[in-house]
Backbone and ligand atoms as CSV (ligand in chain L), in Angstrom:
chain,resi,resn,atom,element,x,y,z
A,1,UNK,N,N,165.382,140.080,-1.517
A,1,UNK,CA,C,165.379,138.933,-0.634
A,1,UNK,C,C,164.602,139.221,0.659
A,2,UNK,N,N,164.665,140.292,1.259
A,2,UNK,CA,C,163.827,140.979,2.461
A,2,UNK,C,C,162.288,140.677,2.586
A,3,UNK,N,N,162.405,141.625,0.502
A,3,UNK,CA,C,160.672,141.127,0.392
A,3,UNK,C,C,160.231,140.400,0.269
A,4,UNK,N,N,160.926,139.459,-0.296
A,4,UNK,CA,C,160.064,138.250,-0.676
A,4,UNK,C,C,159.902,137.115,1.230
A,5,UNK,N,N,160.900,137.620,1.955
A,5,UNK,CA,C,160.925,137.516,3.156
A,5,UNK,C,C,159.636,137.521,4.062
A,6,UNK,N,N,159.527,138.781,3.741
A,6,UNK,CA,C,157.911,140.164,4.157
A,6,UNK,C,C,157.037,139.359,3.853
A,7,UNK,N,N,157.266,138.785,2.104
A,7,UNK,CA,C,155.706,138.175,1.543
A,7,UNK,C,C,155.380,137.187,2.596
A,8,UNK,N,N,156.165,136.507,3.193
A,8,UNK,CA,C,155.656,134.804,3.413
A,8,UNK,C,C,155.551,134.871,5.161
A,9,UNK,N,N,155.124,136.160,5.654
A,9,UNK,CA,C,154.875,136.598,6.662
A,9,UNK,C,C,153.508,136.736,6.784
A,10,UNK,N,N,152.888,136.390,7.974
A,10,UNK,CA,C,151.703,136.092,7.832
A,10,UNK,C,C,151.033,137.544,8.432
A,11,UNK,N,N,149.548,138.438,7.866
A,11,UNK,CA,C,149.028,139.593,8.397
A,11,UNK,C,C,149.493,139.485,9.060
A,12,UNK,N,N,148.995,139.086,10.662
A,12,UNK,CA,C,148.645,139.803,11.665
A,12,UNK,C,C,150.182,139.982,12.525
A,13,UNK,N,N,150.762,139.040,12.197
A,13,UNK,CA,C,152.687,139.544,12.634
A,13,UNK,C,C,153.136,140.558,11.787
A,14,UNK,N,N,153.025,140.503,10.378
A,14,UNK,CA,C,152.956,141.769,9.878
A,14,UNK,C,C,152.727,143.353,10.354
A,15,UNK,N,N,151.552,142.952,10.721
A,15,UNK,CA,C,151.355,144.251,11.497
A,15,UNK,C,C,151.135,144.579,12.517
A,16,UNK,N,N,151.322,143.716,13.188
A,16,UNK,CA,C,152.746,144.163,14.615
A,16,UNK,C,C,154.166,144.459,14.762
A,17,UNK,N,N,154.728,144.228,13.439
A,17,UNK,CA,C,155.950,144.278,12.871
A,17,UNK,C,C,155.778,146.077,12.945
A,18,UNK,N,N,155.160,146.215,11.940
A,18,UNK,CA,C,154.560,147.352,11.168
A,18,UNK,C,C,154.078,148.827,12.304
A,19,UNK,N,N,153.237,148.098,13.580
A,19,UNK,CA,C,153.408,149.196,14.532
A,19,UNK,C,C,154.258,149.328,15.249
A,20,UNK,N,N,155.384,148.214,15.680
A,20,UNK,CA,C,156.796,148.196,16.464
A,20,UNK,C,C,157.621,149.532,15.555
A,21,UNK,N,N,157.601,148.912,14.170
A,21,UNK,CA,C,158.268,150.377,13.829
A,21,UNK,C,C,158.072,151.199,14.238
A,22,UNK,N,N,156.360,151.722,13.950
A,22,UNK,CA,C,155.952,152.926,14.692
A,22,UNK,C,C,156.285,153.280,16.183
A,23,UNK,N,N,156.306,152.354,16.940
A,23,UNK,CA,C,156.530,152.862,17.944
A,23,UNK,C,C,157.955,153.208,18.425
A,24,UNK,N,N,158.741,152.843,17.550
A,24,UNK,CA,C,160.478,153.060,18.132
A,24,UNK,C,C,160.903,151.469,18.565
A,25,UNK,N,N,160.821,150.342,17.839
A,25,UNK,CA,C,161.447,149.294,18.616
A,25,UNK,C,C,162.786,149.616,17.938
A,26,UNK,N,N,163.575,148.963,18.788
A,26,UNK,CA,C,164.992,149.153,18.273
A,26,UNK,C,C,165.558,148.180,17.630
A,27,UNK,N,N,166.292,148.201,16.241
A,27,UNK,CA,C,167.321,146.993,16.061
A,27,UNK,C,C,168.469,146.985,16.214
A,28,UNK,N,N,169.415,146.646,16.917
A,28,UNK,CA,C,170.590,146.355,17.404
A,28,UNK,C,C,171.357,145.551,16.407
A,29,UNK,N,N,172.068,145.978,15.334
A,29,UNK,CA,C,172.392,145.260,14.269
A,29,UNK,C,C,173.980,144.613,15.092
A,30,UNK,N,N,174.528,143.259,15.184
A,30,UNK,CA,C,175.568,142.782,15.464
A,30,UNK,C,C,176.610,142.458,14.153
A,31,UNK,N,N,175.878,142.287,12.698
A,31,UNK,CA,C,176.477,141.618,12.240
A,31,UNK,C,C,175.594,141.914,11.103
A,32,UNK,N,N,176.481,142.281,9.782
A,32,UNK,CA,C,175.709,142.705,8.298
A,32,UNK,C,C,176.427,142.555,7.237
A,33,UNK,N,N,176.289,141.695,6.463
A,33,UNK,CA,C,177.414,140.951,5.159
A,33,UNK,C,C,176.466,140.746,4.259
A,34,UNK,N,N,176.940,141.656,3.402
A,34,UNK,CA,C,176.314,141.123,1.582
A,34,UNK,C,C,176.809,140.227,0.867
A,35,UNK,N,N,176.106,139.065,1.028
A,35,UNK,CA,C,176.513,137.842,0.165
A,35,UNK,C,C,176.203,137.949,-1.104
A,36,UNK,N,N,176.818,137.248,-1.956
A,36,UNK,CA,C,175.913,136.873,-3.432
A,36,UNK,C,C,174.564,136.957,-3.648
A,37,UNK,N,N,173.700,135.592,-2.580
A,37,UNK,CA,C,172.608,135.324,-2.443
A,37,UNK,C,C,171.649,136.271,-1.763
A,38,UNK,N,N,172.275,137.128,-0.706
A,38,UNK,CA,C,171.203,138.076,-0.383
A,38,UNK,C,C,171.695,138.530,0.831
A,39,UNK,N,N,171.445,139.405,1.851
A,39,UNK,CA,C,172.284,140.033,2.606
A,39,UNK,C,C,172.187,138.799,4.318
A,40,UNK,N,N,172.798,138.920,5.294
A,40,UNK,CA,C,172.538,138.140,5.931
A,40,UNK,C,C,173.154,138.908,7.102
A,41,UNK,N,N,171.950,138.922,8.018
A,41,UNK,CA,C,171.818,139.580,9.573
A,41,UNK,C,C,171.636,139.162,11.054
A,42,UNK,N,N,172.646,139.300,11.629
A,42,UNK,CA,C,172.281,139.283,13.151
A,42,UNK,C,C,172.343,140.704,14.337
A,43,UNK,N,N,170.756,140.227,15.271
A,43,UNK,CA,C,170.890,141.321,15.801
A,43,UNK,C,C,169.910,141.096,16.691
A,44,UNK,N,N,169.640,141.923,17.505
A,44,UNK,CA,C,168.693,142.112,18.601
A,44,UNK,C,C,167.715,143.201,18.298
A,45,UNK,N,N,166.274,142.782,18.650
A,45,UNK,CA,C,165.248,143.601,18.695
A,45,UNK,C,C,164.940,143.769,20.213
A,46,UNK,N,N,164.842,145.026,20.498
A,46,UNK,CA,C,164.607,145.730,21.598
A,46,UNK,C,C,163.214,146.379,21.851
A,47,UNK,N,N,162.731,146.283,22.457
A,47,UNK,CA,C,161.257,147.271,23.070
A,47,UNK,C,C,160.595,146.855,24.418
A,48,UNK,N,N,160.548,147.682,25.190
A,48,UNK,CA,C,159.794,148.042,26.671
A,48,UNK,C,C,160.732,146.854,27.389
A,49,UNK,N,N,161.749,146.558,27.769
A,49,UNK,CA,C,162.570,145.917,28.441
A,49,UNK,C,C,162.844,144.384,27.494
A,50,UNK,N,N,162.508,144.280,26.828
A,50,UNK,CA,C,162.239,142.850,26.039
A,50,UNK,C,C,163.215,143.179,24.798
A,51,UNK,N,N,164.445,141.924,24.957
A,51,UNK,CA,C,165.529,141.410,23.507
A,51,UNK,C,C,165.083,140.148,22.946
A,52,UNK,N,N,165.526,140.357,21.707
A,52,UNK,CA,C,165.307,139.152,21.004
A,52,UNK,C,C,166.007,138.663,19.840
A,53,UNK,N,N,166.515,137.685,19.909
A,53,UNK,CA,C,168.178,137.592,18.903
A,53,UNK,C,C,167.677,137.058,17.802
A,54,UNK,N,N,167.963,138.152,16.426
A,54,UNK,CA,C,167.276,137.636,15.233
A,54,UNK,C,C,168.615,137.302,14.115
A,55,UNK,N,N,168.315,136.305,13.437
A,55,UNK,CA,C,169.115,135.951,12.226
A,55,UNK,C,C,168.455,135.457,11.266
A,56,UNK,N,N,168.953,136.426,10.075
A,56,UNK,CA,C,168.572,136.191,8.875
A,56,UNK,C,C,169.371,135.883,7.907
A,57,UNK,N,N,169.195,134.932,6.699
A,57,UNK,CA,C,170.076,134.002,6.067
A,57,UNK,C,C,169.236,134.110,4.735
A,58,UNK,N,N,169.976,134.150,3.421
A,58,UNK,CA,C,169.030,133.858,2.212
A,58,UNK,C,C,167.980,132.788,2.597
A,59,UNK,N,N,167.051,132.843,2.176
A,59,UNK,CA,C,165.956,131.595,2.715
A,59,UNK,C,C,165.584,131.056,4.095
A,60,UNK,N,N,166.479,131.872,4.868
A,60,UNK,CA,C,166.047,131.453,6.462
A,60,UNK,C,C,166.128,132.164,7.379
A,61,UNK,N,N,165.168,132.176,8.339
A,61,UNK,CA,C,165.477,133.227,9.239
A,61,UNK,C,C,165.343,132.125,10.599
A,62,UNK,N,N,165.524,133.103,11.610
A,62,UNK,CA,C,165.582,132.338,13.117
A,62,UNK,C,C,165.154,133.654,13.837
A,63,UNK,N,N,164.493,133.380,15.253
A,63,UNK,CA,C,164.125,134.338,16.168
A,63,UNK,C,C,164.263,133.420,17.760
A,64,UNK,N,N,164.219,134.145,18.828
A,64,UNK,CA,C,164.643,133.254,19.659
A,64,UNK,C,C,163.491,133.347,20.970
A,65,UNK,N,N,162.238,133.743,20.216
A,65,UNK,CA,C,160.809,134.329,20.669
A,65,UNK,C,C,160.083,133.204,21.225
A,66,UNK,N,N,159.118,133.141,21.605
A,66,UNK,CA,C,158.427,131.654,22.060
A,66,UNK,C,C,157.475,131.288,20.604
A,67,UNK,N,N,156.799,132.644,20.108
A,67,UNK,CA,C,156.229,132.127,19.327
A,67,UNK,C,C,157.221,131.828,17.699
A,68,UNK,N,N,158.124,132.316,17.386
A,68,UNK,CA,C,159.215,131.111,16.693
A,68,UNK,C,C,159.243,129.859,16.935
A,69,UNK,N,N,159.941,129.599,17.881
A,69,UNK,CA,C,160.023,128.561,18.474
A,69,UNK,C,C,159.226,127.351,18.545
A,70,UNK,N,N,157.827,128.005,19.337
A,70,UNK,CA,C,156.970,126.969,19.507
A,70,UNK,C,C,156.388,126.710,18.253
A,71,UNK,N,N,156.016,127.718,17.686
A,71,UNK,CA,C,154.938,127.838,16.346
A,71,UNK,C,C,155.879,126.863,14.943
A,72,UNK,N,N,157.148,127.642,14.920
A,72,UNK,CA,C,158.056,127.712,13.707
A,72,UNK,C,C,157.875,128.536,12.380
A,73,UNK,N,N,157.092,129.331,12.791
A,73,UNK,CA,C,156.409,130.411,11.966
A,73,UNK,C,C,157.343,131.491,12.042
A,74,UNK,N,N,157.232,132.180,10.886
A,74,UNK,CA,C,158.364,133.752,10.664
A,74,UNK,C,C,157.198,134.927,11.347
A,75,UNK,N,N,158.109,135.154,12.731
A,75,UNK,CA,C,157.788,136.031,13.567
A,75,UNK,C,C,157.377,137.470,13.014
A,76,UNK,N,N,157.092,138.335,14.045
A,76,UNK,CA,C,156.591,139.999,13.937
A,76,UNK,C,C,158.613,140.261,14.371
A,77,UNK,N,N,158.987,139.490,14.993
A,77,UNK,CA,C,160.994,140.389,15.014
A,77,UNK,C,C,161.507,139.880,13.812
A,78,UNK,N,N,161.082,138.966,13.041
A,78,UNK,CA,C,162.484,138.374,11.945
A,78,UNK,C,C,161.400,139.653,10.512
A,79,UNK,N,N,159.947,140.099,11.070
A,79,UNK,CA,C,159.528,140.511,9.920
A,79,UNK,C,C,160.156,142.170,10.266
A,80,UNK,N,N,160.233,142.274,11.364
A,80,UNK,CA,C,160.091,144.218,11.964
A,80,UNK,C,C,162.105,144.106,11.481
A,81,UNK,N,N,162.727,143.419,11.703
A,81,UNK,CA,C,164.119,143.214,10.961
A,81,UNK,C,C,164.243,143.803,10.064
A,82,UNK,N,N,163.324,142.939,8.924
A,82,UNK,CA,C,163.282,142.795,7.134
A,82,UNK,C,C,163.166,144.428,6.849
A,83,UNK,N,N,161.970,145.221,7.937
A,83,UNK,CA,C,161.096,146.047,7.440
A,83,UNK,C,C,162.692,147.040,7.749
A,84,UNK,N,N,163.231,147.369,8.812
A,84,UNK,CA,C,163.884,148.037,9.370
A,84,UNK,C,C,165.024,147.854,8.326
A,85,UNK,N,N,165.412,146.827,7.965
A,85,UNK,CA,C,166.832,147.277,6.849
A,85,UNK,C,C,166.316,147.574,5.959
A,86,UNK,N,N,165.659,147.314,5.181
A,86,UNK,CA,C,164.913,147.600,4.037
A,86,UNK,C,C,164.344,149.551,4.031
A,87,UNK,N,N,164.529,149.979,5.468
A,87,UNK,CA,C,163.859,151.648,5.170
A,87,UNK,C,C,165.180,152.258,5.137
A,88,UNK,N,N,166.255,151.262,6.273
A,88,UNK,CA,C,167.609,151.775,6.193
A,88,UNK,C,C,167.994,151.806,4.667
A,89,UNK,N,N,168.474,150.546,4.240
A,89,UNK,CA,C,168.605,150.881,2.344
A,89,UNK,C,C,168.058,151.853,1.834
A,90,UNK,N,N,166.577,152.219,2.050
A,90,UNK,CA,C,166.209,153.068,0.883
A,90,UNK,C,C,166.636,154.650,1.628
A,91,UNK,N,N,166.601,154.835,3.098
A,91,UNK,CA,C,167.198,156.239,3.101
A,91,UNK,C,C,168.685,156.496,2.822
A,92,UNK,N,N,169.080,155.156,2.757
A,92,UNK,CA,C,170.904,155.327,2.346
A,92,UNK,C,C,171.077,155.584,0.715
A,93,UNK,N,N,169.965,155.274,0.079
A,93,UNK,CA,C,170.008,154.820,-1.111
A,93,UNK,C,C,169.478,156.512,-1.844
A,94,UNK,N,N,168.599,157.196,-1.089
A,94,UNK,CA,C,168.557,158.555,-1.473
A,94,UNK,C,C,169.218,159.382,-1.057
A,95,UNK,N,N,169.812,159.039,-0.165
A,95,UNK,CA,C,170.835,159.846,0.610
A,95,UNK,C,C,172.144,159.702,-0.620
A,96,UNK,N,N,172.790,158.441,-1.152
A,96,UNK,CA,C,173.228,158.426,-2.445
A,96,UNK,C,C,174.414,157.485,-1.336
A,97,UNK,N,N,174.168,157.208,-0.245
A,97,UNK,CA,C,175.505,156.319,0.611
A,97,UNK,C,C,174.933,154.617,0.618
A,98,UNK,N,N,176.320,154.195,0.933
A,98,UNK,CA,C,175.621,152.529,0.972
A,98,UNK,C,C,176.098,152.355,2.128
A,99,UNK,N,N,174.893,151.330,2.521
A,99,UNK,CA,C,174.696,150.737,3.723
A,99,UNK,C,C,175.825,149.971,4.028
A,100,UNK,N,N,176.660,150.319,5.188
A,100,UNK,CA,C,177.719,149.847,5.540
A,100,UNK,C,C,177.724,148.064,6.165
A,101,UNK,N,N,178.632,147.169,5.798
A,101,UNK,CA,C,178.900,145.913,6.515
A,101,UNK,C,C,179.360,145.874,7.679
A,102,UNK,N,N,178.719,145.318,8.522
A,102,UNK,CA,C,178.887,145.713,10.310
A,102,UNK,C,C,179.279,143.710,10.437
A,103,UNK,N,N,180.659,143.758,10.532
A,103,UNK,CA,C,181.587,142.462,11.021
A,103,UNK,C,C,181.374,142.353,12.305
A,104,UNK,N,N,181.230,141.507,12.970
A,104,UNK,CA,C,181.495,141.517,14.424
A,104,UNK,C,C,182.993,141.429,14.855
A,105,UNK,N,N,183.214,141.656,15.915
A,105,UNK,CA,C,184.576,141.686,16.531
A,105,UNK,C,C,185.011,140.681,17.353
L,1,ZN,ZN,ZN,160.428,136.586,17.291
């Protein structure tokens, strides 16, 4: 569900997504539940003083960015999200642990 997420992301947010990783942006996971349909996330992306509240839903995402917003286009945070759980899974996944459900309180 992530990837097919990734797919419908356009280059060039892509890969700004793609160097945020590189550079250490942070995701601040609030909230992580495996549904039926596909996993569904809230959280904050962090880098150089700048948050940004992302939620992801089978088939939908939200960002709270200007260019979300204004555009309505799937951002470089709802894609640097996708990318970031998706490396988490696979090092949990060789590691042989599963990615824990983070409830909010
Ligand atoms: Zn955004």
């Amino acid at each position: 569900m992530l990837r097919k997420l990734l797919g419908k992301v356009e280059d060039g947010r892509f890969c700004r997504a793609m160097a945020g990783l590189q550079a250490g942006w942070e995701f601040e996971v609030r909230s992580r539940k495996f549904a039926k349909t596909g996993v569904e996330i809230d959280g904050f992306v962090k880098y150089s003083g700048k948050k940004y509240s992302v939620h992801i839903r089978p088939g939908k995402a939200f960002c709270n960015c200007e260019d979300f917003m204004r555009r309505q286009v799937l951002c470089k945070h709802v894609a640097f999200v996708a990318m970031a759980e998706l490396a988490l899974y696979a090092a949990e996944r060789s590691a042989h642990r599963q990615v824990q459900e983070v409830l909010p309180t």
